[in-house]
DRENMAR-23432 format. One record per residue (C-alpha): residue number from 1; residue in three letters; y, z negated, x negated. Coordinates in pm, 1 decimal, always signed. Layout:
N
(r NUM, ALA, (Y, Z, X)),
...
***
This chain:
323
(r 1, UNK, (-1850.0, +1851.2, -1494.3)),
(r 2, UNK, (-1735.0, +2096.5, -1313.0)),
(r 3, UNK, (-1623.2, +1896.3, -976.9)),
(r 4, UNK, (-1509.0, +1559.1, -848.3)),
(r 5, UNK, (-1820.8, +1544.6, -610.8)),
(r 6, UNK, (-2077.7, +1547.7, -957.3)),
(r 7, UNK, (-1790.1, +1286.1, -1105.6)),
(r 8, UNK, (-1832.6, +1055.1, -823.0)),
(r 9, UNK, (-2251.1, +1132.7, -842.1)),
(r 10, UNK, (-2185.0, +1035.9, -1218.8)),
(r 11, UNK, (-1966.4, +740.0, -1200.1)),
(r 12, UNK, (-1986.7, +516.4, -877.4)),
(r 13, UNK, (-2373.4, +386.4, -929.6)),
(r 14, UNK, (-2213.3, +264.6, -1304.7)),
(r 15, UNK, (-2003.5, +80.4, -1110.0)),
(r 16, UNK, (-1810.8, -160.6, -1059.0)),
(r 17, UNK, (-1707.1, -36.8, -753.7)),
(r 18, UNK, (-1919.5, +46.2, -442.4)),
(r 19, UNK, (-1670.0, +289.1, -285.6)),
(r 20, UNK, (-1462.5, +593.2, -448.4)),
(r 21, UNK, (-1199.7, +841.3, -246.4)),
(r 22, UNK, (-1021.6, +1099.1, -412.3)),
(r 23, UNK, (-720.7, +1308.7, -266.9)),
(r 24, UNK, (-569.7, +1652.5, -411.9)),
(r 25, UNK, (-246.1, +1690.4, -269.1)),
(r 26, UNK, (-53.7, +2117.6, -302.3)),
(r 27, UNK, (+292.5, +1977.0, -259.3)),
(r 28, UNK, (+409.7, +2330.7, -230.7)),
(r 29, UNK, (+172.8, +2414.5, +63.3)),
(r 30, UNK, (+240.8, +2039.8, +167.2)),
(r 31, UNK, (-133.9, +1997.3, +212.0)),
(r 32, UNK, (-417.7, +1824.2, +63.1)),
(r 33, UNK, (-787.2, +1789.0, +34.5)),
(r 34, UNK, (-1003.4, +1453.5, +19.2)),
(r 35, UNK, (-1356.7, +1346.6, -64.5)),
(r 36, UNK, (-1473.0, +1006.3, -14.1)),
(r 37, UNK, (-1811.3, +849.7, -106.1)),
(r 38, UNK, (-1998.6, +461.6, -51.8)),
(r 39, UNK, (-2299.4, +311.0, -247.0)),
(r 40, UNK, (-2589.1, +190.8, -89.7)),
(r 41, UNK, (-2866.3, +29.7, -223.5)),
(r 42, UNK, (-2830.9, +292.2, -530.3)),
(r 43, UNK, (-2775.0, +590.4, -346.6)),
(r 44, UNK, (-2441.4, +749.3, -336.2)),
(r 45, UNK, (-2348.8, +863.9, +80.7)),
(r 46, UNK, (-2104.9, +1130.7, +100.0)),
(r 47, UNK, (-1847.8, +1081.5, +413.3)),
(r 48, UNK, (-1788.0, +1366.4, +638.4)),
(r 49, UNK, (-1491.8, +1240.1, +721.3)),
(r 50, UNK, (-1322.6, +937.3, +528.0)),
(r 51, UNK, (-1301.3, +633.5, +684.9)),
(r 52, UNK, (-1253.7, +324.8, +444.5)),
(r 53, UNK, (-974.4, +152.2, +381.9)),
(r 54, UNK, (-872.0, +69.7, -2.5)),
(r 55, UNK, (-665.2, -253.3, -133.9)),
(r 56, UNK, (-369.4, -28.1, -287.2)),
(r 57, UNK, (-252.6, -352.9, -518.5)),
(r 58, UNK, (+50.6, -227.8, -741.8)),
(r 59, UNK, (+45.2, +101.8, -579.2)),
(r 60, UNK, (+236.2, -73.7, -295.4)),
(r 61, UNK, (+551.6, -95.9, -550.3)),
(r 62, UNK, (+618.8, +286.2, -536.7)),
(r 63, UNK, (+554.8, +328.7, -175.2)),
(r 64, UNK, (+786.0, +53.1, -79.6)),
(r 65, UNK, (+1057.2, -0.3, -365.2)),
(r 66, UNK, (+1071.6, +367.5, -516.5)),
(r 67, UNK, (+1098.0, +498.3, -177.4)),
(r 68, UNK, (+1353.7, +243.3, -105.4)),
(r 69, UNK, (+1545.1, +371.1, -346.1)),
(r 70, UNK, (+1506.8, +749.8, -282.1)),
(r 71, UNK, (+1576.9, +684.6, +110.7)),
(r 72, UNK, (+1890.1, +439.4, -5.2)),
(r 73, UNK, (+2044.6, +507.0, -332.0)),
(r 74, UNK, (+2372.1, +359.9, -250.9)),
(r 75, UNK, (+2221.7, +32.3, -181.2)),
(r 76, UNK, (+2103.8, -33.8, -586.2)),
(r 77, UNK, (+2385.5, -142.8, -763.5)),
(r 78, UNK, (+2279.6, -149.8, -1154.1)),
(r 79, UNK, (+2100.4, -498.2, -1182.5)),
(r 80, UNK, (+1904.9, -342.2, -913.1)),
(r 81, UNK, (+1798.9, -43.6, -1124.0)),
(r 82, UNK, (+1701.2, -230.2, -1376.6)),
(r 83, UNK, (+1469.8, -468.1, -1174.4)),
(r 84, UNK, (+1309.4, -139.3, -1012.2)),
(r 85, UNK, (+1247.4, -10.2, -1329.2)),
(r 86, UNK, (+1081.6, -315.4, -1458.8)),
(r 87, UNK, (+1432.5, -351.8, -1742.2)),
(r 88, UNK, (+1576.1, -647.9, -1583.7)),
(r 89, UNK, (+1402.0, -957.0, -1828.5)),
(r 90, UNK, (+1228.4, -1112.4, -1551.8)),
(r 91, UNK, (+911.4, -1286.3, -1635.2)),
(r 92, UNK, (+613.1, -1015.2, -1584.2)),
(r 93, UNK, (+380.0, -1318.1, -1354.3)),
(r 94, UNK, (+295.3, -1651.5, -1270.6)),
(r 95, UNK, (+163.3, -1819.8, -969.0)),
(r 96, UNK, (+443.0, -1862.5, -741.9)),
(r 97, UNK, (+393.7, -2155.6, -491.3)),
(r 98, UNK, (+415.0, -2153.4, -129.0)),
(r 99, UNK, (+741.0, -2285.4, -58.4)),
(r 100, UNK, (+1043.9, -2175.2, -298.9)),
(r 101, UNK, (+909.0, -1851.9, -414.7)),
(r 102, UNK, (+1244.4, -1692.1, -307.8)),
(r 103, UNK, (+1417.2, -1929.1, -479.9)),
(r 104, UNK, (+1236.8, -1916.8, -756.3)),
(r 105, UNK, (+1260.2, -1516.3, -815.4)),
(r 106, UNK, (+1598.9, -1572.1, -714.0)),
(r 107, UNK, (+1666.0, -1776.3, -1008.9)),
(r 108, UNK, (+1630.8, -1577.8, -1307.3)),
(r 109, UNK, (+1910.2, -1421.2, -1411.9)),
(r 110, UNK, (+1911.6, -1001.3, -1423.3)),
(r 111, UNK, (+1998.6, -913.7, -1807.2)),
(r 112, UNK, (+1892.6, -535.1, -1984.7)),
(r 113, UNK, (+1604.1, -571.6, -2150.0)),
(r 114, UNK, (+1326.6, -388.7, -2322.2)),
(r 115, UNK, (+1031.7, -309.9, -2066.1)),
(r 116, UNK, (+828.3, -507.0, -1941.4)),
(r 117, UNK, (+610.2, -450.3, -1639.1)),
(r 118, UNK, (+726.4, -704.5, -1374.3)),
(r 119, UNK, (+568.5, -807.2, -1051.8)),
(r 120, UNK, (+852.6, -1066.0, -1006.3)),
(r 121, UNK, (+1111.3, -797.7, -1049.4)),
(r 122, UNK, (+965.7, -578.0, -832.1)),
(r 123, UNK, (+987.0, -899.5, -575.0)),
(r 124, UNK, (+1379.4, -918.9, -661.4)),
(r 125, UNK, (+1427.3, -552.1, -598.6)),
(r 126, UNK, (+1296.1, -706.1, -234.3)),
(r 127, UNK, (+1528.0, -1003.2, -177.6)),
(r 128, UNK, (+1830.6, -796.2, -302.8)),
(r 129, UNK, (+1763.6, -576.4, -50.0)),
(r 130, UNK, (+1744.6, -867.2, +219.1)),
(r 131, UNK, (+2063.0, -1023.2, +108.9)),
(r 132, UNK, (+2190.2, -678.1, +195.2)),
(r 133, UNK, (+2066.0, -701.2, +535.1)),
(r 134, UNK, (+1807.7, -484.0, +461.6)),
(r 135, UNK, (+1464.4, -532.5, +545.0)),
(r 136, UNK, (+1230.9, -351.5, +348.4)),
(r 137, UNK, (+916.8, -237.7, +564.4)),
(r 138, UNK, (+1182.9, -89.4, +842.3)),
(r 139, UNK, (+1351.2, +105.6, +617.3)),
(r 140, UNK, (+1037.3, +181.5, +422.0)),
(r 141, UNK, (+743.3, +209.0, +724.1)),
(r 142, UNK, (+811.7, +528.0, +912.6)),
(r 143, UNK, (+740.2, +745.1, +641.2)),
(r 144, UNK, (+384.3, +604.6, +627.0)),
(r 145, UNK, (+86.2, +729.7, +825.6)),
(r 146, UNK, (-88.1, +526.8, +1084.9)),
(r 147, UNK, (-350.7, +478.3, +821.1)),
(r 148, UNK, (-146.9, +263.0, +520.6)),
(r 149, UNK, (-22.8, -61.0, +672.6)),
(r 150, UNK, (+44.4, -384.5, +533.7)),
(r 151, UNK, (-310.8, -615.0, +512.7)),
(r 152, UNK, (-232.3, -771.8, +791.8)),
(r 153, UNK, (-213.1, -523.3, +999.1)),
(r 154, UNK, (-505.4, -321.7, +961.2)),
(r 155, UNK, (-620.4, -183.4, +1300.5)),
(r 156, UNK, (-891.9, -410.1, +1447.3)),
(r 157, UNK, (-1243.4, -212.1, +1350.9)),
(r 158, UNK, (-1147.7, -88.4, +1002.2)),
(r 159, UNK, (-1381.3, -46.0, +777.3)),
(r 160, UNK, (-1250.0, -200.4, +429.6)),
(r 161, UNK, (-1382.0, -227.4, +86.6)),
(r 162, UNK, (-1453.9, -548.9, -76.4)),
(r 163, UNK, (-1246.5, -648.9, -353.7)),
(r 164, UNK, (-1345.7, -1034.3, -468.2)),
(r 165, UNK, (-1385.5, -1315.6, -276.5)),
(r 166, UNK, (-1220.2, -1607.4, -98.0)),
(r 167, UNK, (-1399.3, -1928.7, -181.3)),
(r 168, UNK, (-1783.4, -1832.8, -136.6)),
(r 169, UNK, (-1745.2, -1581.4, +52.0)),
(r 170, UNK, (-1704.7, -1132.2, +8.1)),
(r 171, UNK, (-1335.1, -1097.7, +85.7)),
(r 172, UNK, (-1306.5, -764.1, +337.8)),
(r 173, UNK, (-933.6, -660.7, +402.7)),
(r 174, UNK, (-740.3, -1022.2, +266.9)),
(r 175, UNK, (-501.7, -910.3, -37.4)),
(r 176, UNK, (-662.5, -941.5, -351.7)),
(r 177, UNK, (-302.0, -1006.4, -543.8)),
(r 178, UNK, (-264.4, -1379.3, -539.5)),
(r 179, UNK, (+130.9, -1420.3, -528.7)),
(r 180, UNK, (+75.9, -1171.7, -183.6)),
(r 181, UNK, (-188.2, -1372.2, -74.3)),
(r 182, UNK, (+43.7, -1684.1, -120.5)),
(r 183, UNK, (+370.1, -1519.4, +8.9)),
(r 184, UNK, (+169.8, -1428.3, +357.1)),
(r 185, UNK, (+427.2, -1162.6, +447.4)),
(r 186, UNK, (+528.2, -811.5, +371.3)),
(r 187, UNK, (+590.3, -794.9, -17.9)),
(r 188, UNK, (+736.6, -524.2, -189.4)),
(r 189, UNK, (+460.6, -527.4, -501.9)),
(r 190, UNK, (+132.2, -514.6, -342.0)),
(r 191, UNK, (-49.4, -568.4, -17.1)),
(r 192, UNK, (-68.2, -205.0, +180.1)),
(r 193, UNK, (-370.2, -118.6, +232.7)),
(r 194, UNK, (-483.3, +269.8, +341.0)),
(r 195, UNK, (-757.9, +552.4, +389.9)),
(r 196, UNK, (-767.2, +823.1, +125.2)),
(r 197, UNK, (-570.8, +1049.6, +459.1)),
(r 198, UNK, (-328.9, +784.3, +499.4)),
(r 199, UNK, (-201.1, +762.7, +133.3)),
(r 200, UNK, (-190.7, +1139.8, +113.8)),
(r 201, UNK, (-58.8, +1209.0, +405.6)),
(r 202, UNK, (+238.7, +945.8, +371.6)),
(r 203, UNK, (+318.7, +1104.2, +6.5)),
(r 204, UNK, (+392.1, +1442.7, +115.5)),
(r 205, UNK, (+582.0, +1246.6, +419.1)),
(r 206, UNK, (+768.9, +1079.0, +120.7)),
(r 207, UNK, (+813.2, +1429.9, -38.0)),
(r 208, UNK, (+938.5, +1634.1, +278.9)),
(r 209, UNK, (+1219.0, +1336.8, +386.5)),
(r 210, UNK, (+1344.0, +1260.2, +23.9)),
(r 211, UNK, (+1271.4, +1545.9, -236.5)),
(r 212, UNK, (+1152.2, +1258.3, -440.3)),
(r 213, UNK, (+902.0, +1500.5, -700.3)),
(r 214, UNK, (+1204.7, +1753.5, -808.0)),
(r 215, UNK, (+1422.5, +1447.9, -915.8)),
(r 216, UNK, (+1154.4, +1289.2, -1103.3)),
(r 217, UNK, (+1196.6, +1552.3, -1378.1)),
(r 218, UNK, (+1575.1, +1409.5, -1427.8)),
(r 219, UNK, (+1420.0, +1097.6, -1625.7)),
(r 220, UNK, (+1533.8, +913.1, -1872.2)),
(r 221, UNK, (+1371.0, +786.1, -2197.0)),
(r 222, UNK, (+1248.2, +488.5, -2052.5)),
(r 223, UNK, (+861.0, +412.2, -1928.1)),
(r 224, UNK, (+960.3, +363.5, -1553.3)),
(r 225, UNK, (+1225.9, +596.3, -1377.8)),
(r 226, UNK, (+1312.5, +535.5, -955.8)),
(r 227, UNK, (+1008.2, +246.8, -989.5)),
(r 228, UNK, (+743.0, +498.7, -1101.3)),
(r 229, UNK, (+551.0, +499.9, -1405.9)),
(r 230, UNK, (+543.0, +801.7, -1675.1)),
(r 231, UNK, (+328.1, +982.9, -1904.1)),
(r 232, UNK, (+429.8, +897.1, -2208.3)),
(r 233, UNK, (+140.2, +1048.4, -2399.5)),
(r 234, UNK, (-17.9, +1347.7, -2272.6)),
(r 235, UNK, (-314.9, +1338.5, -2458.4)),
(r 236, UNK, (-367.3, +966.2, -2408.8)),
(r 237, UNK, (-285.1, +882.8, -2015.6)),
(r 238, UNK, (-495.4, +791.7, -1740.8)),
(r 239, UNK, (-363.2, +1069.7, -1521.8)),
(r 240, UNK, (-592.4, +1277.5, -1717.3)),
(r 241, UNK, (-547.8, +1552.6, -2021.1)),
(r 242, UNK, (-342.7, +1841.5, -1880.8)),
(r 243, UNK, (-45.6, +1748.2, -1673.5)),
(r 244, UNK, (+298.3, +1820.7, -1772.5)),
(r 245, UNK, (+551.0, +1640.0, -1975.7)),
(r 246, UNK, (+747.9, +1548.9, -1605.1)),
(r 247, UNK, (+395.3, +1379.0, -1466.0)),
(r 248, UNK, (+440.8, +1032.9, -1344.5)),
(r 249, UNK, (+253.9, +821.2, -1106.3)),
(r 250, UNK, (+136.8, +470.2, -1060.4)),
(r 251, UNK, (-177.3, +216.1, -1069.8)),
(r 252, UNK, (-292.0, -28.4, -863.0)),
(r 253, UNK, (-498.4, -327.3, -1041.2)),
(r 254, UNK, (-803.1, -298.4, -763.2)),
(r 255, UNK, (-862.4, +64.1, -910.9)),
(r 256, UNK, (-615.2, +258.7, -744.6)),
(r 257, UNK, (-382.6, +562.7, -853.3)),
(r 258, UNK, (-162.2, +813.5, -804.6)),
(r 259, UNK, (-29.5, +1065.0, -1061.7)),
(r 260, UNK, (+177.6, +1366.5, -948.4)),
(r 261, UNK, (+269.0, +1674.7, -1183.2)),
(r 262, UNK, (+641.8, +1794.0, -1065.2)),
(r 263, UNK, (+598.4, +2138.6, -1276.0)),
(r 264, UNK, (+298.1, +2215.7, -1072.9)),
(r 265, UNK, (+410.2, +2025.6, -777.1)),
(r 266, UNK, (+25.8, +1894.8, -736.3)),
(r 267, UNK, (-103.9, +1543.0, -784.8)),
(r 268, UNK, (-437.6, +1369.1, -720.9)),
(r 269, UNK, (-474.6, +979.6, -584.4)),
(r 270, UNK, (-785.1, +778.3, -679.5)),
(r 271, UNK, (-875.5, +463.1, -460.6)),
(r 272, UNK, (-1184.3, +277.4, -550.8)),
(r 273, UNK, (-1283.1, -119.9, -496.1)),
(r 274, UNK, (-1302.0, -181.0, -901.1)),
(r 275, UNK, (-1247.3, -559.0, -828.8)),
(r 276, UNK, (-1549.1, -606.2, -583.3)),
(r 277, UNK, (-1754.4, -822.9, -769.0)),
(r 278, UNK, (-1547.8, -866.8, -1122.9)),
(r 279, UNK, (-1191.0, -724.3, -1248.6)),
(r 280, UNK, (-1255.3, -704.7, -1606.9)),
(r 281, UNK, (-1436.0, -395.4, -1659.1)),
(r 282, UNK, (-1282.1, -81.6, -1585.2)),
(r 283, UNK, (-1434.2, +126.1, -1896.1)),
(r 284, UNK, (-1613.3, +351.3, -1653.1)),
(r 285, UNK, (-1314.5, +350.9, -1402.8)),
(r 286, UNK, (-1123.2, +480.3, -1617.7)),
(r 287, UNK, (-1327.4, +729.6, -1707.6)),
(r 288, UNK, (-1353.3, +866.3, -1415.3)),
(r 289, UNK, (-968.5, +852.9, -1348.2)),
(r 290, UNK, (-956.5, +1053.4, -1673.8)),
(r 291, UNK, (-1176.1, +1291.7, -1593.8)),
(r 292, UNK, (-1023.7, +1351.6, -1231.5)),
(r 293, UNK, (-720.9, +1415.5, -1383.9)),
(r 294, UNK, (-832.3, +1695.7, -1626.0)),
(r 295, UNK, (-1059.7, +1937.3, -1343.6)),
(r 296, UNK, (-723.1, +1846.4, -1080.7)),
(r 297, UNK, (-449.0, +1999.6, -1375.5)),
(r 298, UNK, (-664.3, +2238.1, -1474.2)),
(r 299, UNK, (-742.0, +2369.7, -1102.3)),
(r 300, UNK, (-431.2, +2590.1, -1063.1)),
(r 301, UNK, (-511.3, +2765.2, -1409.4)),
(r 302, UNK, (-844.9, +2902.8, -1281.1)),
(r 303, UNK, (-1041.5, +2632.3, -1249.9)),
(r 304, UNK, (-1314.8, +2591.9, -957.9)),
(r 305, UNK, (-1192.4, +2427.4, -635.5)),
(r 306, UNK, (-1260.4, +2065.2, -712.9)),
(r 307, UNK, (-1323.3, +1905.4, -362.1)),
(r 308, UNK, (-1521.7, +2010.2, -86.5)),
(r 309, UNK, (-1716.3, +1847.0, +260.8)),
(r 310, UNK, (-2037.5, +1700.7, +218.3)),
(r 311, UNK, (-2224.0, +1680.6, +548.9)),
(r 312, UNK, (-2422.6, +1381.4, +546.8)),
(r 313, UNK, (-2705.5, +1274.5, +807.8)),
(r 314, UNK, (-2911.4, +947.2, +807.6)),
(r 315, UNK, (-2692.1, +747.0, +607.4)),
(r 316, UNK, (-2738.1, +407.8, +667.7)),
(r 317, UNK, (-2427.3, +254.3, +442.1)),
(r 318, UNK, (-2265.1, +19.3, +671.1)),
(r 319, UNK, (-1918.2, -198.7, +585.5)),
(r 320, UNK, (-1803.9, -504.3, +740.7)),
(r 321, UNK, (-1507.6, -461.6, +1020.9)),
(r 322, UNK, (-1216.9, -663.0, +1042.5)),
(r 323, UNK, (-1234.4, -908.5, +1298.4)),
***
């Protein structure tokens, strides 16, 4: 393999997914370089210019409570920290119900705990916040591009992916989580959607207004540090063999990542539609993320130039728009 286009001819016909992007982001040139690719039918379309949009899932939690935190630092007291960092013995799920789920996440009492990886405390990071005064997706929502918005305000036209369904029928552009589905607002652990652009572009917004990738090497010797995820084994991690002991990143449960290496100050995000017909087989998903991650580290040290335009003519792959 000696570029993401061959991974993507590889890997997106084995499925699951019937749509793979894939960004390369030079945080010290603050630019970045995408491909994007659809199945149709069995053949794999290359997209002169990307134009899907991707369920993010659990990616949402760093681009809403991490970058709470990096824009607002005072505002986390320590019970805070430890929610954000998924050390605050919440429960890790359930089904919350549709009246009371504020109450309910409100409930449980913030105590130091070993780590364990907590929607429901990434939910309490939220409704600290609001008892603050604070509301989340202002604070949070002009550092994104125009192209990652919360579901339910995807532009009229999009084309999105389709992750599941909702009763009988292919579910385009509804959140796939369940507890967002149920809480019908804006929700600091999943529901943003984006294009393989809009995520990029919004993380080197992220870098250029906080500094966020320089502080990330200050972590501690827990998993998550400022409500991102860490490489704990190099030789072992989905971000790939070949980033540095500082890499950290996040994924999203509909086949979504990003992973950024601070000692290179380069990072790659992966967003894919893993859960469009099934959610239990990611084998060749991750894979691929894997594999990404090795030909992206390597790059710098004289690798070849691992993304590049495909033009495309007569393709006939076609996705449903939102309505």
């Amino acid at each position: 393999m000696n570029n993401i286009r061959d991974l993507i001819l590889e890997h997106l016909p084995a499925g699951p997914m019937d749509g793979l992007a894939v960004g390369v982001l030079d945080f010290k040139k603050a630019s970045f370089e995408v491909i994007e690719a659809s199945l149709d039918d069995g053949e794999v379309y290359f997209h002169e210019e990307p134009f899907l949009w991707f369920d993010l899932a659990s990616v949402t939690k760093p681009l809403v409570n991490s970058l709470s935190y990096f824009l607002r630092p005072d505002l986390f007291d320590s019970e805070m920290l430890l929610c954000l960092n998924h050390r605050g013995g919440l429960p890790s799920w359930g089904r919350l119900p549709y009246k009371g789920w504020r109450e309910q996440i409100l409930s449980y009492p913030v105590l130091e705990a070993q780590t364990l990886y907590s929607d429901f405390s990434a939910l309490r990071v939220m409704l600290e916040l609001e008892k603050k005064g604070i509301s989340q997706k202002d604070l949070v929502s002009p550092i994104w591009n125009k192209e990652l918005k919360f579901w339910k305000e995807i532009p009229e036209g999009s084309h999105i992916v389709q992750n599941g369904y909702l009763g009988a029928d292919e579910n385009f552009g509804v959140v796939h989580d369940p507890n967002a589905y149920v809480i019908d607002e804006f929700c600091s652990h999943a529901g943003l959607f984006a294009t393989i652009n809009g995520i990029c572009h919004t993380l080197l917004n992220y870098q250029n207004k906080t500094g966020f990738i320089e502080k990330m090497k200050a972590h501690d010797e827990h998993r998550f540090f400022c409500g991102w995820d860490r490489v704990l084994n190099p030789q072992d991690t989905l971000a790939g063999i070949g980033c540095g002991k500082h890499a950290f990143g996040h994924l999203g449960f509909t086949g979504t990542s990003v992973w950024i290496d601070p000692d290179q100050m380069i990072g790659h995000v992966i967003l894919s539609n893993a859960t469009r017909q099934h959610w239990y087989d990611k084998a060749n998903l991750n894979l691929f993320r894997r594999e990404v991650g090795r030909l992206v580290w390597n790059w710098p040290k004289g690798g070849q130039k691992v993304c590049r335009w495909i033009q495309v003519t007569n393709a006939t792959f076609v996705l449903k728009k939102t309505s």
